[in-house]
N, C-alpha and C positions, 0 to 999 in steps of 0.2 A: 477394649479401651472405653472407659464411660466420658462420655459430654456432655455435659448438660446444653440444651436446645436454647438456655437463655442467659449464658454466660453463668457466671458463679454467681448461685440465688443467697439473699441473704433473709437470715430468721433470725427474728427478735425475739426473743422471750421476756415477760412482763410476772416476775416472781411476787406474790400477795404473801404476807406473812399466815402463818399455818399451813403452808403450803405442801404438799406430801412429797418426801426424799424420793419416795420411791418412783413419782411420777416422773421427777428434775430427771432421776436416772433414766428414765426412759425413753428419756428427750434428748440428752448429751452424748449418751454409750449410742446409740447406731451415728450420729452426724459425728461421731470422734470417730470410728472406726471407718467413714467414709472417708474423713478425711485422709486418715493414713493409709488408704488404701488408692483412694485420687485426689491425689492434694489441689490437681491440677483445676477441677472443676466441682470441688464439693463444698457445698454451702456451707457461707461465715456464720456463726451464731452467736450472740449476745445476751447479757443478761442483764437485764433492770429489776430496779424496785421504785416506790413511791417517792420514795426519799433518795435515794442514790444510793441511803447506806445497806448495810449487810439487811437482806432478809431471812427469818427467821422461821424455821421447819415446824411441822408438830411433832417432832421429837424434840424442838430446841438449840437444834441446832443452826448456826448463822452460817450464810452461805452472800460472798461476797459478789457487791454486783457493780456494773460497769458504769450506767448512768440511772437519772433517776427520772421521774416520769416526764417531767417538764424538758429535758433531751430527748426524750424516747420521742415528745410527739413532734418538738421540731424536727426530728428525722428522720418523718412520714412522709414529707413531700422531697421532690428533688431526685437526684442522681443517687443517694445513697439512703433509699428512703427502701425499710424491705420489702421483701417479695409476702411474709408470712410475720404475723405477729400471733405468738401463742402465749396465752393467760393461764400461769401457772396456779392454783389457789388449794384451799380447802378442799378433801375430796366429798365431804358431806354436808348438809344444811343451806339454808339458805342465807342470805349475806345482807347487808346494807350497802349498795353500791356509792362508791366514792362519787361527789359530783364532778372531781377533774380528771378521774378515768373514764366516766363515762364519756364526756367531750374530747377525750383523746380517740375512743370508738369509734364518734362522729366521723373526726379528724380521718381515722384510718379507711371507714368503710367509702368515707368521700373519695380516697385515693386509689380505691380496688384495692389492697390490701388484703389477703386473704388473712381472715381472723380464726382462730381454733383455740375455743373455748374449755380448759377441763375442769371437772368436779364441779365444785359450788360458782365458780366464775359466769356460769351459764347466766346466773341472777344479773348480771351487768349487762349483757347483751339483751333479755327481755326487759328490764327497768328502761335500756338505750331504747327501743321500741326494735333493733334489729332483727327480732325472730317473730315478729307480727304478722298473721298468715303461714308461718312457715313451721319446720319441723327442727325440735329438740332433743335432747337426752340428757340423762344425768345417772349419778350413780343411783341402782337400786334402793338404798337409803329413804332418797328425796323425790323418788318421779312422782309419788302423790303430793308432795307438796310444794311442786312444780305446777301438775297438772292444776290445782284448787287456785293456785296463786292468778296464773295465765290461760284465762281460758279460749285465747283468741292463738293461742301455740299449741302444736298439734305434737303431745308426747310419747317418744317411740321408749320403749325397753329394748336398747341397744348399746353393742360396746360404744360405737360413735356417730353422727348420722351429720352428714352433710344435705347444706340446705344452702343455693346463691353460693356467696363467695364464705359462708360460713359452718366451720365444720364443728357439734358439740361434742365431747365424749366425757363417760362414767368416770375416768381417773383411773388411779393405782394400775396395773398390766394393761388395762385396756389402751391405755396411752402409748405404748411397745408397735401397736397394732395398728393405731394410727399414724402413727411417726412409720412407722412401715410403708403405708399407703402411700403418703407422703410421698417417701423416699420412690419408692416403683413408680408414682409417677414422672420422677426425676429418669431413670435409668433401673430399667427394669432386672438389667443385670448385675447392676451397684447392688439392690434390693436381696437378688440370691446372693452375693458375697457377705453383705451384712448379718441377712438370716442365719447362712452357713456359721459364721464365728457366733454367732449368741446361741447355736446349736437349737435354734426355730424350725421345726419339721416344717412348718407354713404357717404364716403370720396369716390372725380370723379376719374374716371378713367384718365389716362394719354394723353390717344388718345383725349380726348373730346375736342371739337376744342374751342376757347377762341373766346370770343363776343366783339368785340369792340362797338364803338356806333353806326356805319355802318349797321352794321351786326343786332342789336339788335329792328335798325329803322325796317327792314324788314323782321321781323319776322312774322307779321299780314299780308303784301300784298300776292294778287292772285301770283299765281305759275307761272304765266308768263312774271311777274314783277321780280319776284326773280331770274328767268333764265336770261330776259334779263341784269341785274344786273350781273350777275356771269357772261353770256360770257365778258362783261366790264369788270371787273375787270381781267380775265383771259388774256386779250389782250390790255393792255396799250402801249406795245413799238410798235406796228403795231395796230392804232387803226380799227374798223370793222365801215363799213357804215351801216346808221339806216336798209337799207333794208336787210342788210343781219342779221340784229339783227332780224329784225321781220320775217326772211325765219327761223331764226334758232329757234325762239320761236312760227312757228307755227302762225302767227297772221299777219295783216297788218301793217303798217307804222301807219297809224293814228289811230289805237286802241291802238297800240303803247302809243301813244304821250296821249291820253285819260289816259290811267292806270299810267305813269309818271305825270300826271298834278294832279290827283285826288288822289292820294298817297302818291307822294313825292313834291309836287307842285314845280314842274320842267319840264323842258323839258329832253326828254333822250340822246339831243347831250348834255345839260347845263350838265346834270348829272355827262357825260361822261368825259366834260373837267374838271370839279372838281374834277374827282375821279384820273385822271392824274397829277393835279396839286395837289392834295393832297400828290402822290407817290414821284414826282419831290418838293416838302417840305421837306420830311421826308429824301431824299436824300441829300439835301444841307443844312440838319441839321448835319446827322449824320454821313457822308462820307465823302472824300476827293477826291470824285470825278468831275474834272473838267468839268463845266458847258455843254461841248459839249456831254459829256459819260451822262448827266444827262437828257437832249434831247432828247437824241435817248433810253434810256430807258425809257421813259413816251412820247413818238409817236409824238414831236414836230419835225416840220420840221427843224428849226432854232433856234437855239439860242437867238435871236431878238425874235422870236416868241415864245418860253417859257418866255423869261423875261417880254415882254409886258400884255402876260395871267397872269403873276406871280403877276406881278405889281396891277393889276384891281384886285387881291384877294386878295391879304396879302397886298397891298399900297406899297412894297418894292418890289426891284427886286431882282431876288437872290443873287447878288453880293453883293445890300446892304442889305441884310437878313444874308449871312455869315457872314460879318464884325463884323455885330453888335451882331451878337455871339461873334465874334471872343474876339469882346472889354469886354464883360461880363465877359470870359473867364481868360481874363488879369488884371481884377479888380479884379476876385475874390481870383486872385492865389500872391498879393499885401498882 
C-alpha cells in the first residue's frame, strides 16, 4: 500500500513557451500512472503558463493550462500552496528572465517550496540570485555558457543536481530520472511500480554525468587519448602546448599525433582548435557576451583571430553568426 508521509503532495508545473513535449511527457506519464495506481495518496499536478493561456511547445504545438502566473503565485502561500513547483522551458540556450517570474521565485523559495528547474529555465533561478554559492546543471549544449555567464555557481555535467531546496536538470529523458527521484522519495515502492510499467530497468542516478556527442566519440579510444582530450577541454581559456599535453599524458609528441590521426583522424592541435571554437559558438549563441570576453575565454589571442578561425568553420564570423540569430529571432517574434 503506498502513503505518502505528508498527506497528498501537490506539484505545480509552470510551462515557458518552447518548452520540450518531451520533457511535459516526463513529468505527467509517471504522476498519471501513480495516480492510477494509488489514487488514494498520489500527488495532484497542475499546469500554468504566463498568461493562463495555452502554452506553446518547440514543436508548436499548444498545450492547455490551468492558471496563469499571477494565480500560480497567489497559491504559494496557504493550505493549498504546493509542496513542488517545476519550470518547464526550453531545453537549450540561455533565456531573458521574466521580471514577474522571477518575483514569483522569490515568493516560492520565501515559502520552502521545493523549485526543480529544467533546460534553459536554470537562467531564472541564477538571474533570481537562488543558485549563488551553490551547484547547477543544464543541458550539455549551455554548461559553458552557464559557467562564463555565473561564475559565482559551481557547474556540474549532470543529468540533475540538487542543491537547498533546489533541484537543476539538462531536460529531454533526463527529466524521467528526476521525476523518478522525486517519486522514490515519496514511496519508494510506488517508484518500482512506475519504473516497472515504463519498462525502466533503473531510473540514473542524478550525478551521472550527460554524453554529448564528444564524449560518446571517445568512449572506445586508448586511455591516453581520453586524458589527452580532457586536459583540452579542461583548458580552453589558456590553451596547453602539444608537449606539455604529451608530459602530462605520459607519452611523446608524435605517439601523440599517431593516437589523434588513427582515432579521431585529426590532428591534436586541429582537435584542440575545434574544441575552442566549438565553446566560443555556443557562447555567441547563447550569451551576450561581447566578442572580446568570448576571446579570451576560448584562448584566442585576438579577436581578428577567433573571427578568422570562426570563419573557416562555421563560413560566418561571429558577428555575422549573431545577427543572423539575431534576425531569426525578429521574424519569429512577427
Amino acid at each position: 500500500m503506498f502513503e505518502s508521509s505528508d498527506g497528498s503532495l501537490k506539484i505545480s508545473v509552470l510551462l515557458l513557451d518552447g518548452f520540450s513535449m518531451l520533457a511535459l511527457g516526463s513529468i505527467l506519464e509517471p504522476f498519471g500512472l501513480l495516480a492510477r495506481e494509488y489514487p488514494e495518496g498520489a500527488p495532484s499536478v497542475s499546469i500554468s503558463s504566463i498568461t493562463g493561456k495555452a502554452a506553446t511547445s518547440d514543436t508548436g504545438l499548444p498545450v492547455s493550462c490551468e492558471l496563469g502566473l499571477r494565480a500560480l503565485a497567489d497559491s504559494l502561500e496557504g493550505a493549498e500552496a504546493p509542496d513542488h513547483l517545476i519550470l518547464c522551458g526550453a531545453t537549450t540556450g540561455c533565456t531573458e528572465p521574466d521580471a514577474s517570474v522571477t518575483a514569483m521565485l522569490h515568493r516560492a523559495q520565501k515559502a520552502g517550496i521545493s523549485i526543480h528547474a529544467i533546460g534553459n529555465t536554470v537562467w531564472y533561478l541564477a538571474e533570481a540570485g537562488q543558485l549563488t554559492g551553490g551547484k547547477a546543471t543544464a543541458h550539455w549544449h549551455s554548461l559553458s555558457a552557464l559557467k562564463e555567464s555565473y561564475f559565482d555557481i559551481e557547474v556540474e555535467n549532470t543529468l540533475f543536481t540538487k542543491w537547498g531546496g533546489v533541484t537543476t536538470c539538462a531536460g529531454e529523458l533526463a527529466v524521467l530520472d528526476m521525476i523518478m527521484d522525486l517519486i522514490s522519495g515519496i514511496s519508494a515502492d510506488a517508484a518500482g511500480v512506475v519504473a516497472r510499467h515504463l519498462i525502466m530497468q533503473s531510473p540514473r542516478d542524478g550525478k551521472v554525468p550527460q554524453i554529448c556527442q564528444r564524449a560518446e566519440q571517445l568512449l572506445s579510444v586508448p586511455q591516453k587519448l581520453r586524458k589527452a582530450t580532457g586536459a583540452m577541454a579542461q583548458n580552453l581559456e589558456e590553451p596547453l602546448r602539444l608537449r606539455e599535453i604529451a608530459q602530462y599524458c605520459d607519452t611523446s609528441e608524435r605517439q601523440l599525433e599517431r593516437l589523434f590521426s588513427r582515432h579521431l583522424r585529426t590532428s591534436p592541435m586541429r582537435y584542440y582548435t575545434e574544441l575552442r571554437l566549438a565553446r566560443a559558438h555556443q557562447l555567441v549563441s547563447q550569451t551576450n557576451l561581447d566578442l572580446n570576453e568570448v576571446a579570451i575565454a576560448t584562448g584566442f589571442s585576438t579577436v581578428s583571430t577567433l573571427s578568422r578561425q570562426f570563419r573557416a568553420n562555421y563560413a560566418l564570423t561571429p558577428s555575422q553568426h549573431r545577427r543572423k540569430l539575431d534576425g531569426r529571432v525578429a521574424s519569429s517574434a512577427v
